[in-house]
C-alpha positions in Angstrom: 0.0 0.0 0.0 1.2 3.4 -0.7 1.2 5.9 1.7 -0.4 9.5 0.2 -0.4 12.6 2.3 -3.2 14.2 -0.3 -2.6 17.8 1.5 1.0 18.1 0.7 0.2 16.4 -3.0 -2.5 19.6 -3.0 -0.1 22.0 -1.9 2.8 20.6 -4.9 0.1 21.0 -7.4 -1.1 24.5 -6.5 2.3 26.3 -6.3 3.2 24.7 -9.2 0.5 25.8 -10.4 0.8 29.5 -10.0 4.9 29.0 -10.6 4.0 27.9 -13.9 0.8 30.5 -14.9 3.1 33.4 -14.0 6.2 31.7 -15.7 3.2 30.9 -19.1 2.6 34.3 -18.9 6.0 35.7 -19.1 6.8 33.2 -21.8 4.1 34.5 -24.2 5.1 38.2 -24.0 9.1 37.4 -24.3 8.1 35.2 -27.0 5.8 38.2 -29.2 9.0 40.4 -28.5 11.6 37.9 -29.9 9.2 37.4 -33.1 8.7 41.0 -33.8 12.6 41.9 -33.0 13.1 38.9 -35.6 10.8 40.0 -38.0 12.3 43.6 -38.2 15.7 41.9 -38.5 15.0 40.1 -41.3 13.1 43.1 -43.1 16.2 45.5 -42.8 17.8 42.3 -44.4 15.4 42.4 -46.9 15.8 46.2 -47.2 19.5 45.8 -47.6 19.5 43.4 -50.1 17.4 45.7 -52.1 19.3 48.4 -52.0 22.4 46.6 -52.9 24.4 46.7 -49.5 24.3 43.7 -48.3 24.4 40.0 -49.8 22.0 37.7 -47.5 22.5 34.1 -49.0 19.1 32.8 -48.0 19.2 29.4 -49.1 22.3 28.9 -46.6 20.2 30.9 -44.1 16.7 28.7 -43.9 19.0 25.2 -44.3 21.0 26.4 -41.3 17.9 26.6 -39.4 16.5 23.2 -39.6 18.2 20.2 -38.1 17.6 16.6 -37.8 19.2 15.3 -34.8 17.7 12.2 -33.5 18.8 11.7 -29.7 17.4 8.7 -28.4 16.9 8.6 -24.8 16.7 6.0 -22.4 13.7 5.6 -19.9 14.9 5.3 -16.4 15.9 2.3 -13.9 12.7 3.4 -11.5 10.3 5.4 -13.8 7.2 4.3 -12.1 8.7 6.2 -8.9 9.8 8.8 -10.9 6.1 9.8 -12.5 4.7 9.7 -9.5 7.2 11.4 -7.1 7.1 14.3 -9.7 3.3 13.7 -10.7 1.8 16.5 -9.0 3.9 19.2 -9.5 4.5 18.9 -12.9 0.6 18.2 -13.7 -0.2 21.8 -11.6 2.7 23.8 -13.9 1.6 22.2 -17.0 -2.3 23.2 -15.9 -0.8 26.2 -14.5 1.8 27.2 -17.8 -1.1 26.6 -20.1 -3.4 29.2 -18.5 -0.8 31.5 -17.5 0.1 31.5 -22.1 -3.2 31.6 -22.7 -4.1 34.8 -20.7 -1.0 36.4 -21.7 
């Protein structure tokens, strides 16, 4: 039989909770930023090119960009005990994460 305190399983899952809605929420605004600072980055580029002042090679700039890496990785000795010791925490940021993006 397995011993569950369901309090301290409650407590895991609601500060993860809120550690992952506020770290959701930050994610979504640093990630509009990094698009639009991209986005203008690769307009000047564009704008450049135009003009003659730079040479962007673009078909070297996309291919850079997409990788196939295959790392396989193997599952742990106790993974049972390892999905449920970290069950409830990382269930509440998920839930938590998820909200926090969406709402940002």
């Amino acid at each position: 039989m397995i011993d569950v305190n369901v309090q301290q399983l409650g407590m895991e899952a609601g500060g993860a909770a809120i550690i992952g809605g506020l770290i959701g929420f930050a994610f979504k605004r640093i990630a509009k930023l990094i698009a639009i600072i991209i986005g203008i980055e690769l307009a000047i580029f564009r704008f450049l090119e135009a003009r003659g002042i730079v040479t962007v090679d673009w078909e070297r700039l996309t291919s850079g960009a997409i990788s196939g890496t295959d790392q396989t990785t193997q599952a742990p000795p106790d993974w049972v005990w390892t999905i449920l010791s970290t069950l409830s925490i990382s269930a509440g940021f998920t839930i938590g994460f998820l909200i926090g993006y969406k709402q940002g």
